[in-house]
MITI-776408 format. One record per residue: residue number from 1; x, y, z of N, C-alpha, C, O in turn. Coordinates in nm, 2 decimals. Layout:
ATOM   nr     nxx     nyy     nzz    caxx    cayy    cazz     cxx     cyy     czz     oxx     oyy     ozz
ATOM  NUM       X       Y       Z       X       Y       Z       X       Y       Z       X       Y       Z
...
This chain:
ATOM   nr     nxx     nyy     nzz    caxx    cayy    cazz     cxx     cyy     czz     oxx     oyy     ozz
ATOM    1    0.87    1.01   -1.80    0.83    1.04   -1.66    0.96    1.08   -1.59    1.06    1.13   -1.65
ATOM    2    0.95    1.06   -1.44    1.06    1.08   -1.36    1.13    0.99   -1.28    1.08    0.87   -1.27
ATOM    3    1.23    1.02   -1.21    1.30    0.88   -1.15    1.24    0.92   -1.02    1.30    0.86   -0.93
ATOM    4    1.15    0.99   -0.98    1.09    1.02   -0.85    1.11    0.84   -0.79    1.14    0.74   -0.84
ATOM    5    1.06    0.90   -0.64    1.08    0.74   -0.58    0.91    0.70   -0.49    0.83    0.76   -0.41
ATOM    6    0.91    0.55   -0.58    0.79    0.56   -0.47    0.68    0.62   -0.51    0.58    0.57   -0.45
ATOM    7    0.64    0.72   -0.61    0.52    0.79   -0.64    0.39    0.72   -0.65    0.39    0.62   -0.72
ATOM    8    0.26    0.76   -0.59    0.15    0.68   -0.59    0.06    0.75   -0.72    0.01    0.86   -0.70
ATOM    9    0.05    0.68   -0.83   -0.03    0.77   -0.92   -0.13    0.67   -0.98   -0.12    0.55   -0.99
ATOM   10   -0.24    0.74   -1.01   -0.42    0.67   -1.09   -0.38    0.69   -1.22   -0.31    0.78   -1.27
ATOM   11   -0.45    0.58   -1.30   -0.45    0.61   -1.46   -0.58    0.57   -1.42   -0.63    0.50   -1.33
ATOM   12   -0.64    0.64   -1.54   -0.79    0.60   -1.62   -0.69    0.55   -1.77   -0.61    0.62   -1.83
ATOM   13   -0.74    0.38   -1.80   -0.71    0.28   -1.88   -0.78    0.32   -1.98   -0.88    0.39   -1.95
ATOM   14   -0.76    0.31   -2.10   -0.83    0.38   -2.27   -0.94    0.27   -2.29   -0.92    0.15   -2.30
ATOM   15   -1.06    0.34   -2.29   -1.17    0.24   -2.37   -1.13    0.14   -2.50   -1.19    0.03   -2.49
ATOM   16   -1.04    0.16   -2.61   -1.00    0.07   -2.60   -0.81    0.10   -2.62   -0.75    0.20   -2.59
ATOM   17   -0.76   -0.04   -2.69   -0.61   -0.02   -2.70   -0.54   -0.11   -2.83   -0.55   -0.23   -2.85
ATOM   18   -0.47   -0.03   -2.89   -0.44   -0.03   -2.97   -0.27   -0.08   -2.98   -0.18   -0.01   -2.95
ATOM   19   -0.27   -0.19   -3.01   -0.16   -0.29   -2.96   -0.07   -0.23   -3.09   -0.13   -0.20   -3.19
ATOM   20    0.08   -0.21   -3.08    0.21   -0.16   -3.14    0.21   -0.28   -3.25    0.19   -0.40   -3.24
ATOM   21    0.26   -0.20   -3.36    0.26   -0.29   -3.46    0.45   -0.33   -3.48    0.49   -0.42   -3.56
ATOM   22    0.52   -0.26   -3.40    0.66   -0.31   -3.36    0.70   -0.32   -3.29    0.62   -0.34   -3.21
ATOM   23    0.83   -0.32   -3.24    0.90   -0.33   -3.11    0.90   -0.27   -3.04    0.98   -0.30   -2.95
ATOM   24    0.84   -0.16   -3.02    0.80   -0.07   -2.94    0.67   -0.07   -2.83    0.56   -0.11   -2.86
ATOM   25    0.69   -0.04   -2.73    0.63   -0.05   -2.61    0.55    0.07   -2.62    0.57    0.17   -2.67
ATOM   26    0.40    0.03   -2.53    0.30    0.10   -2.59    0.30    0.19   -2.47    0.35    0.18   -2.36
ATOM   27    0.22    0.31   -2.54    0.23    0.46   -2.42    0.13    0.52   -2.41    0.07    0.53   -2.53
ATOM   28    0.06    0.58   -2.33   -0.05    0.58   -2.25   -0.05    0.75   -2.30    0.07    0.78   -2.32
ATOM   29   -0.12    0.85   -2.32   -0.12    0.99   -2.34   -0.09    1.03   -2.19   -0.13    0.97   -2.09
ATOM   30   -0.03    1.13   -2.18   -0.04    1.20   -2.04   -0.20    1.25   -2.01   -0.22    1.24   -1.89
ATOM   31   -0.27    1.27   -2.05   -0.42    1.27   -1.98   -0.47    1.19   -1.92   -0.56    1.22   -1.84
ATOM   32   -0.41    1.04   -1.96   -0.45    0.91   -1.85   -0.43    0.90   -1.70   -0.49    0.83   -1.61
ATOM   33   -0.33    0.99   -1.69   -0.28    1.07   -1.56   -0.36    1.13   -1.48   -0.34    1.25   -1.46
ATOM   34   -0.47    1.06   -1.40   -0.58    1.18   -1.34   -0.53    1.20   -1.18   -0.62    1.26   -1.14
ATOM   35   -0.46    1.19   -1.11   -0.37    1.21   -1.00   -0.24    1.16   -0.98   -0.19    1.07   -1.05
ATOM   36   -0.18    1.20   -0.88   -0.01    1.17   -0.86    0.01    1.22   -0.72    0.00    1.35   -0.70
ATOM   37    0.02    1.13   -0.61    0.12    1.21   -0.51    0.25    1.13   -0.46    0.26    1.01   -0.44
ATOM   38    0.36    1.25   -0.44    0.50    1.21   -0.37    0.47    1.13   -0.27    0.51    1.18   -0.17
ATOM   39    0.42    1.02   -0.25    0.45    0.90   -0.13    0.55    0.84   -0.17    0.56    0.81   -0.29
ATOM   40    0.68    0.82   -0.07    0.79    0.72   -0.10    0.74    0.62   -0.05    0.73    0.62    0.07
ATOM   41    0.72    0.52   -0.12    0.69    0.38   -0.06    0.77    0.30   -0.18    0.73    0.27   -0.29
ATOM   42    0.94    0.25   -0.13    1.01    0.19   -0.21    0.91    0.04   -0.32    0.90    0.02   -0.45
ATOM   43    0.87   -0.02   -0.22    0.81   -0.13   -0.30    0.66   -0.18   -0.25    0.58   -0.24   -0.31
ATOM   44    0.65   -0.13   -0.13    0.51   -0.18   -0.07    0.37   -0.15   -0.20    0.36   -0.05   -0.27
ATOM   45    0.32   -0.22   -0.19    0.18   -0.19   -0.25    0.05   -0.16   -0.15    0.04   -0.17   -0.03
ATOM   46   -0.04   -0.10   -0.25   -0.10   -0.04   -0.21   -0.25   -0.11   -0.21   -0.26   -0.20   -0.30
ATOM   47   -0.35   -0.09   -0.14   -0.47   -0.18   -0.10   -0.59   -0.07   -0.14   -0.59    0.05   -0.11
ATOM   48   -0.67   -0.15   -0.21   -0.80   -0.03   -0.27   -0.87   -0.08   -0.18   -0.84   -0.20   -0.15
ATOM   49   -0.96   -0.03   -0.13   -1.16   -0.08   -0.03   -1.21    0.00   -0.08   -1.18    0.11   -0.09
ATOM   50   -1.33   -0.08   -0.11   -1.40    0.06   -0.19   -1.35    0.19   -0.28   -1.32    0.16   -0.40
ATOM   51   -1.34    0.30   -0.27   -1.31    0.42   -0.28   -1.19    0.46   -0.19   -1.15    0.57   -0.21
ATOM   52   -1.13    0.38   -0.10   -1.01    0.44   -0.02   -0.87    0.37   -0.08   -0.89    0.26   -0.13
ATOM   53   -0.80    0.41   -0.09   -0.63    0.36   -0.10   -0.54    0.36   -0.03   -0.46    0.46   -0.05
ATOM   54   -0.52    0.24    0.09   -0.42    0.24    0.14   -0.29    0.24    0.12   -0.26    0.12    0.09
ATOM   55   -0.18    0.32    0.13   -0.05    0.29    0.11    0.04    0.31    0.23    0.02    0.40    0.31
ATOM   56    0.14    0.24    0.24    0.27    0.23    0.38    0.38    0.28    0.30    0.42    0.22    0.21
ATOM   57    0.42    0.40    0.35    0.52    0.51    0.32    0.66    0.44    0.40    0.66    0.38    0.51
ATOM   58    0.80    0.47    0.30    0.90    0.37    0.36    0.94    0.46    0.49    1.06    0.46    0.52
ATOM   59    0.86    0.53    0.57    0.90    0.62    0.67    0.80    0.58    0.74    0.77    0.66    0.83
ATOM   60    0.71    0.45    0.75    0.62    0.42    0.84    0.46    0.49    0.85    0.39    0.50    0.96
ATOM   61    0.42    0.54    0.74    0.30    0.60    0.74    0.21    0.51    0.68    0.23    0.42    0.60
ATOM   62    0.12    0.56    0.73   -0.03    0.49    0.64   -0.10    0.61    0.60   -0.13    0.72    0.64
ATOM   63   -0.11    0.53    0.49   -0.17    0.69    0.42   -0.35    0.63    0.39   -0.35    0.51    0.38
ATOM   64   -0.44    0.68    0.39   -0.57    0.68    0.34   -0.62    0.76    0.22   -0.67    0.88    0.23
ATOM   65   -0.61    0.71    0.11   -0.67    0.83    0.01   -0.75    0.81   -0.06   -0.77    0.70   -0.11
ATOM   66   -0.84    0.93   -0.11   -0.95    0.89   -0.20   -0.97    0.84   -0.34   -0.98    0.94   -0.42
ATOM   67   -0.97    0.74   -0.39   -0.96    0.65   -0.50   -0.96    0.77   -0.63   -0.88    0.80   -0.71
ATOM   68   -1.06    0.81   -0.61   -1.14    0.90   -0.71   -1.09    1.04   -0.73   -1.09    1.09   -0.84
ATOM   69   -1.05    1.10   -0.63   -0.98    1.20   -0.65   -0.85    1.27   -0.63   -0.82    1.38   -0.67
ATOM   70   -0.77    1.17   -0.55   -0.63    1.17   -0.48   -0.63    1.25   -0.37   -0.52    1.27   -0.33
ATOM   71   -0.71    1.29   -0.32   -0.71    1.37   -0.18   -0.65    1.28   -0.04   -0.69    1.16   -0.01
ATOM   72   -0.58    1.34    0.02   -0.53    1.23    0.15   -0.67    1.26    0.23   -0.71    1.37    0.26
ATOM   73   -0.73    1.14    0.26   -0.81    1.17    0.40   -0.78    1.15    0.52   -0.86    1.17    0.61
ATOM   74   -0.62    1.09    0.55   -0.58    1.11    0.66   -0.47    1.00    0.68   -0.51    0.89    0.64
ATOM   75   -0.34    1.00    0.74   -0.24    0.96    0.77   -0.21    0.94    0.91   -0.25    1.02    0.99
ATOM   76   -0.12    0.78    0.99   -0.10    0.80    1.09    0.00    0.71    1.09    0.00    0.60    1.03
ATOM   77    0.11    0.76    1.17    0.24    0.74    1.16    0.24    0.58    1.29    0.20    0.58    1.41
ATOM   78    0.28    0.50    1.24    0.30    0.34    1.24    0.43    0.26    1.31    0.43    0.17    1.40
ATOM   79    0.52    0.31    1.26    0.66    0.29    1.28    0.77    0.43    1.26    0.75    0.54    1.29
ATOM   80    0.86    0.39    1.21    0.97    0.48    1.17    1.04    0.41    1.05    1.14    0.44    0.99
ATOM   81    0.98    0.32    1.04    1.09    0.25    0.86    0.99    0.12    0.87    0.94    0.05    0.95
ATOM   82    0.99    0.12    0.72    0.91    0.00    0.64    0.99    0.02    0.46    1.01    0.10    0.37
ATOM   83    1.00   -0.08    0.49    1.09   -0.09    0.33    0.99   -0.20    0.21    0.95   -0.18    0.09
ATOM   84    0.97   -0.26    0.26    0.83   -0.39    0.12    0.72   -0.42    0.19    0.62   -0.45    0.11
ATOM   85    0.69   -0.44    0.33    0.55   -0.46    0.38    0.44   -0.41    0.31    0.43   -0.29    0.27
ATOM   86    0.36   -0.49    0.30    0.27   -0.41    0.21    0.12   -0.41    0.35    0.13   -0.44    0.46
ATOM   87    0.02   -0.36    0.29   -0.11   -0.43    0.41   -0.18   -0.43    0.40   -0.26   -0.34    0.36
ATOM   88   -0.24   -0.56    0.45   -0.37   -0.65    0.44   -0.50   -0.63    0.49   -0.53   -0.62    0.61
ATOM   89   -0.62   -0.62    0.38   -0.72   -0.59    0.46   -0.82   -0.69    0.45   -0.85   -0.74    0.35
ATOM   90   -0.86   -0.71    0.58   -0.96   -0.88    0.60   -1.07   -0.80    0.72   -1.05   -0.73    0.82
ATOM   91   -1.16   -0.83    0.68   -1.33   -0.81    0.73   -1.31   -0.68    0.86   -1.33   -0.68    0.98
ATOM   92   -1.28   -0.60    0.78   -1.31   -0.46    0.79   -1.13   -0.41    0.90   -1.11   -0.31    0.95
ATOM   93   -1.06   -0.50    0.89   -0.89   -0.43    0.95   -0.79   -0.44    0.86   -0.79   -0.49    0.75
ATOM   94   -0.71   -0.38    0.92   -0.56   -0.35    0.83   -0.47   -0.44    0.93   -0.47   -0.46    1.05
ATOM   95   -0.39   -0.47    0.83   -0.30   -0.57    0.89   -0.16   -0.50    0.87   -0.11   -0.52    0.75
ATOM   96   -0.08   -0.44    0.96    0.03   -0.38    0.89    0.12   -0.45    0.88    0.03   -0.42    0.80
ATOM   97    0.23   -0.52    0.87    0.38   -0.55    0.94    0.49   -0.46    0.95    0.50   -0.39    0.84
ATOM   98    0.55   -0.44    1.02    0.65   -0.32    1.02    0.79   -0.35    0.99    0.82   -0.46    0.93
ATOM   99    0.87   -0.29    1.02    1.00   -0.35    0.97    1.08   -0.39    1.10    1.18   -0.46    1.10
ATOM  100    1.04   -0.34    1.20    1.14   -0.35    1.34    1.04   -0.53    1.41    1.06   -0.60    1.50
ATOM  101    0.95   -0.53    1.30    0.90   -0.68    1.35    0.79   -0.66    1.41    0.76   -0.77    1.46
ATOM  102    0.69   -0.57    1.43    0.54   -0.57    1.45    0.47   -0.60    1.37    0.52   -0.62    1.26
ATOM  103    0.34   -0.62    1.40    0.22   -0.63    1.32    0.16   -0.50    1.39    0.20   -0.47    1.50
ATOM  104    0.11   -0.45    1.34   -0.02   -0.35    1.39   -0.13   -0.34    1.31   -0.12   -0.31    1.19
ATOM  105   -0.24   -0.36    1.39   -0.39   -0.38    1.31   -0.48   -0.25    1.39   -0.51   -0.20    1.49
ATOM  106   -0.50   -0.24    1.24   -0.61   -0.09    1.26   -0.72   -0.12    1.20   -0.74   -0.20    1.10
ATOM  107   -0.82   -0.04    1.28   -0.95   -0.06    1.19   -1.00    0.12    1.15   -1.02    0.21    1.23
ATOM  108   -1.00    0.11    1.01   -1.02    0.21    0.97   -1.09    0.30    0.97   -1.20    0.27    0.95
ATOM  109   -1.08    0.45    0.98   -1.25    0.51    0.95   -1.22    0.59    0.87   -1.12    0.57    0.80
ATOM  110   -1.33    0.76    0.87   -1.35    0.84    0.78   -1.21    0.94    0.77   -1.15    0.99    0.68
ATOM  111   -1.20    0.93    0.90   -1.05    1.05    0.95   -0.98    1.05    1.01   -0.93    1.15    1.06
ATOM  112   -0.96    0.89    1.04   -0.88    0.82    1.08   -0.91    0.68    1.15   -1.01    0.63    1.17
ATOM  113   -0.76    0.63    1.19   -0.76    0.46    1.20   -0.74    0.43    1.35   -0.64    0.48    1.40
ATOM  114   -0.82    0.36    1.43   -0.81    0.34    1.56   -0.69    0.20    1.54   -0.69    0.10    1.46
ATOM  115   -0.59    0.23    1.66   -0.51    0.09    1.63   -0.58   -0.02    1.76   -0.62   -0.01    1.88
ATOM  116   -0.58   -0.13    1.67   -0.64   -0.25    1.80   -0.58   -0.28    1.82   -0.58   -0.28    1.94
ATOM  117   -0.47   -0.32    1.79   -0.34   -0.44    1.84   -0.28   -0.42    1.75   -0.29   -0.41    1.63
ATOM  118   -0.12   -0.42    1.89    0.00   -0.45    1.84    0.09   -0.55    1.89    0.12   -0.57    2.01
ATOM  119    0.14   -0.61    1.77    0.18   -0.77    1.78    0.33   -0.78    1.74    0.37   -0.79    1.62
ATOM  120    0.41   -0.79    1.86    0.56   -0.82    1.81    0.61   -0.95    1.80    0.62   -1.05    1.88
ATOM  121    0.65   -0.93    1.64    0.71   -1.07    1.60    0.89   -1.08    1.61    0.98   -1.01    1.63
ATOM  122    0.89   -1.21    1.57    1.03   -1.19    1.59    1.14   -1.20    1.46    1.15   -1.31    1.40
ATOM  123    1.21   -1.08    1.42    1.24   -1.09    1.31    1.20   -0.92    1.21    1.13   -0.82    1.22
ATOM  124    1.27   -0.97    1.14    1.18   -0.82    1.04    1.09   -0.85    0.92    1.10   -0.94    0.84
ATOM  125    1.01   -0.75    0.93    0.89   -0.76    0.81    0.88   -0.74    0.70    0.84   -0.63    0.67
ATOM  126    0.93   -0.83    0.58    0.96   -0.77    0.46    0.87   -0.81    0.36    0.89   -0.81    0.24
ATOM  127    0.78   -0.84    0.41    0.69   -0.86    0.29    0.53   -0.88    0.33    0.50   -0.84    0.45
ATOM  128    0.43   -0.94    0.25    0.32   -0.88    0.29    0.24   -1.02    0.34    0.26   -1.14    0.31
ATOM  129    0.15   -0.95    0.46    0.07   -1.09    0.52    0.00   -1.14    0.46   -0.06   -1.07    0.38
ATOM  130   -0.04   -1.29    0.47   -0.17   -1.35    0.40   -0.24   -1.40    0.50   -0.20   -1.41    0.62
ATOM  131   -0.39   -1.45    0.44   -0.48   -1.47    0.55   -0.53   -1.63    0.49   -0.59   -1.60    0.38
ATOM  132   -0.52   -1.76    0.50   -0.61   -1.88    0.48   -0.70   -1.92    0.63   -0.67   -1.89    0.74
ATOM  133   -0.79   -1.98    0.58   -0.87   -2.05    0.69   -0.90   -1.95    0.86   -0.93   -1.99    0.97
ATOM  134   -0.89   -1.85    0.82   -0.87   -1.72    0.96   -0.79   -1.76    1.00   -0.80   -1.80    1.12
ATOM  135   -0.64   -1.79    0.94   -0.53   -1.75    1.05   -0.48   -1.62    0.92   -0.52   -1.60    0.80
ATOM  136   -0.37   -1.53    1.03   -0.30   -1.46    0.97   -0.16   -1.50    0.96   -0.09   -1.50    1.06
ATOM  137   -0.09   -1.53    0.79    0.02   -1.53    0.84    0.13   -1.42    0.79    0.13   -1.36    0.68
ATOM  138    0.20   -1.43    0.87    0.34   -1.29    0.84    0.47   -1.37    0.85    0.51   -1.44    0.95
ATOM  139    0.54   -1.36    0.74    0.64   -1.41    0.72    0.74   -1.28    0.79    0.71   -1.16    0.76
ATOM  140    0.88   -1.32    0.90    0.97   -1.28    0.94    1.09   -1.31    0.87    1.09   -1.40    0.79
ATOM  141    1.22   -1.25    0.89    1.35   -1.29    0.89    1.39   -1.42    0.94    1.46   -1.50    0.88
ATOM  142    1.35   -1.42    1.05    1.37   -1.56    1.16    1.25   -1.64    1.12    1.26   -1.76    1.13
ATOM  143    1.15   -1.60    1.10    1.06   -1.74    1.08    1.00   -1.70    0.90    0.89   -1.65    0.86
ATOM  144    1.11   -1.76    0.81    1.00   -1.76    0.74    0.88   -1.87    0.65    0.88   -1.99    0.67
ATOM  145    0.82   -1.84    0.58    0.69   -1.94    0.58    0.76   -2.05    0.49    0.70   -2.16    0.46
């Protein structure tokens, strides 16, 4: 492959698999490859719902794309830098954390994301929120869990 950075790509997994009979590490045909797009997103991960795929670009985007075919269905710019936040989705919103120390919660649609609230924390966002018992929590620089 390549040392691209960040790349969001789909495999279709082989009906079955066929485990290496040596020290060698097993490899997928290039046809398993059914999409690929250049999103830099150094470490954040990405959130499936249904058929959509959320990903947070390390330039502050959110991206929306279609599971099934890699088509963007729409993007909307969040911050200006996110480096490992990843984002959470709980009974139908997105939970983002940013890196300058926001939360921003969107609730999603077809062609775009209405933002409900934006929540400044204190500290920076480096990693991804969890939700127990309906609270949300976000670990900061300054407060973490």
């Amino acid at each position: 492959d390549t040392t691209e950075k960040g790349r969001l790509v789909c495999i279709k997994l082989p009906e079955t698999f066929t485990e290496p009979t040596g020290p060698e590490s097993p490899e997928l045909d290039a046809s398993a490859e059914l999409w690929r797009l250049p999103l830099s997103a150094t470490s954040s991960s990405p959130v499936v719902v249904g058929d959509v795929v959320y990903q947070l670009t390390d330039g502050g985007e959110l991206y929306a794309i279609n599971a099934t075919t890699g088509a963007e269905m729409w993007k909307k710019k969040l911050s200006n830098a996110n480096l490992h936040s990843s984002p959470l989705y709980v009974d139908g919103l997105l939970y983002c954390p940013m890196m300058e120390g926001k939360l921003v919660v969107l609730k999603p649609g077809e062609k775009d994301a209405e933002i409900v609230q934006e929540v400044t924390l204190d500290g920076t966002c480096l990693g991804a929120p969890s939700v127990c018992d309906g609270v949300i929590y976000v670990t900061t620089t300054n407060h973490p869990l």
